[in-house]
C-alpha positions as CSV (number, residue, x, y, z in Angstrom):
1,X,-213.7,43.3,-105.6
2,X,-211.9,41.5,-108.1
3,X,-208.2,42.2,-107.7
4,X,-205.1,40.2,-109.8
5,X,-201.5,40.5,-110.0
6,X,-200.6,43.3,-113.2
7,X,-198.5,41.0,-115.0
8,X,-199.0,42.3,-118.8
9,X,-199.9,45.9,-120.2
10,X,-203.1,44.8,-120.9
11,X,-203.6,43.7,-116.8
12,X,-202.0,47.6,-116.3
13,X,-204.7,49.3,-118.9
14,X,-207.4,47.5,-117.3
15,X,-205.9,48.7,-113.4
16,X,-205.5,52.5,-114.5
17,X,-209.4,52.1,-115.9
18,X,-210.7,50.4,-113.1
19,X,-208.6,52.7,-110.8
20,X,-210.1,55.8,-112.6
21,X,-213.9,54.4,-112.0
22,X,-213.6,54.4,-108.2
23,X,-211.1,57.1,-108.0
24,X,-213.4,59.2,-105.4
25,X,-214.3,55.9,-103.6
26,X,-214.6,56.8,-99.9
27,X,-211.8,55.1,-97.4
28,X,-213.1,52.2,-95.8
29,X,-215.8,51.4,-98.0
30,X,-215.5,48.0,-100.5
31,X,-215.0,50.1,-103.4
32,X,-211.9,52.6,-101.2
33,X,-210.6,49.1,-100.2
34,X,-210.1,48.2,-103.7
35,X,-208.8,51.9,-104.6
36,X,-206.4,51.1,-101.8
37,X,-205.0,47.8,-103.2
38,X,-205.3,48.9,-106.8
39,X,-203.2,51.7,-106.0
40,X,-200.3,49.4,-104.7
41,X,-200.5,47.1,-107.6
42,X,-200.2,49.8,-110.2
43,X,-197.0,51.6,-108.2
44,X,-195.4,48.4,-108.3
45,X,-196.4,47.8,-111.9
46,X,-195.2,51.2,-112.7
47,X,-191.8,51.2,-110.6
48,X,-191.0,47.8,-112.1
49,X,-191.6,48.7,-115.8
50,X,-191.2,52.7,-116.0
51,X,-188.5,53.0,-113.7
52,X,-187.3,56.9,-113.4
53,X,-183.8,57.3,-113.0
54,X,-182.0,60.0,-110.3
55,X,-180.9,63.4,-112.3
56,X,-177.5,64.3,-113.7
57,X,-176.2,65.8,-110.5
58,X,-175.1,69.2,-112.6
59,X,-178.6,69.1,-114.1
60,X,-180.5,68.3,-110.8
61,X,-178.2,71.9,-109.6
62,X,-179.2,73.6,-112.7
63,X,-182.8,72.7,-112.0
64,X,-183.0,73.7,-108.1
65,X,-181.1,77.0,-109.1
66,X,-184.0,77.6,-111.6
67,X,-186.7,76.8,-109.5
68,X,-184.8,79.5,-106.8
69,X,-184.5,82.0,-109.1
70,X,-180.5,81.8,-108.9
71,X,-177.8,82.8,-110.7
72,X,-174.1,81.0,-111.2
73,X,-173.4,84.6,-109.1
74,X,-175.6,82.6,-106.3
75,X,-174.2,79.2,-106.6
76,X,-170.5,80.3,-106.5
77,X,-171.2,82.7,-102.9
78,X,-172.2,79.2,-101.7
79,X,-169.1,77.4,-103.2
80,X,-166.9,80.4,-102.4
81,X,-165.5,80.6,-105.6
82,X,-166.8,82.2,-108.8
83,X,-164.7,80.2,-111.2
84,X,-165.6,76.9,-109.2
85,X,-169.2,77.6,-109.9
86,X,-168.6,78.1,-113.4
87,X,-166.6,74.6,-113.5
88,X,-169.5,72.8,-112.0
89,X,-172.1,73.9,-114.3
90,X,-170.2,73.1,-117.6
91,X,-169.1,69.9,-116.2
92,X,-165.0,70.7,-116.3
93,X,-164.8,70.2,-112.3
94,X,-166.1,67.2,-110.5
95,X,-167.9,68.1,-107.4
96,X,-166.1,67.4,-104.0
97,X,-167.5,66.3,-100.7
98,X,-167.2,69.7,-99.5
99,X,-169.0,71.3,-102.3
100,X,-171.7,68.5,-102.1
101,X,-172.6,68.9,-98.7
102,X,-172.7,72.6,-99.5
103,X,-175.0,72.3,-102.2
104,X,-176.6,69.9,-100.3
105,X,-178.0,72.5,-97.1
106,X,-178.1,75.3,-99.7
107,X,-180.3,74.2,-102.6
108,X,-182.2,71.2,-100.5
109,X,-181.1,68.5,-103.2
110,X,-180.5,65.1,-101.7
111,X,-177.0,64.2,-101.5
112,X,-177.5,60.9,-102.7
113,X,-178.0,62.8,-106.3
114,X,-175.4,64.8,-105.9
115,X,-172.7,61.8,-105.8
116,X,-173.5,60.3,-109.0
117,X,-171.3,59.8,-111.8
118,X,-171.4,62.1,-114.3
């Protein structure tokens, strides 16, 4: 096992090669201990240098309605309010605390998204 820091891309090419070599590597096992390590180094290579940002909280909505099969029709039953619905989706209403908790238990997005700025 011959395991370094990923400091360049070059370091992160060679990881994601090596990692794909011993990629069945059974746990416990030199070559699993290294899959094990390699793995960390990479996450933190990528996390570092490809961060992913949280969603838009009206387009992380849009998407959970989509992957529910719901409507505005659905969305505004949980927000009581058809127009309010409507509001939310095309951005002319900021979302409340009420609405985000709400959305929140309803459409299982993390409330954490849901506060963003927008």
């Amino acid at each position: 096992m011959n395991i370094k820091p990923i400091k360049t891309e070059a370091d992160y090419q060679q990881a994601l090669a090596r990692l794909e070599e011993i990629f069945d590597a059974v746990p416990g096992t030199p070559e699993g201990d290294e899959l094990e390590v390699l793995s960390l180094l990479i996450e933190d290579y990528e996390e570092k240098h490809f961060p992913i940002e949280a969603p838009d909280p009206v387009e992380a909505i849009k998407f959970r309605m989509e992957q529910l099969g719901m409507t505005q029709k659905d969305l505004a039953r949980i927000l009581g309010y058809r127009s309010r619905a409507s509001e939310i989706l095309n951005k002319k209403r900021k979302l409340t605390l009420d609405m985000i908790r709400k959305i929140s238990r309803e459409l299982h997005i993390p409330p954490e998204v849901l506060i963003r700025e927008y």
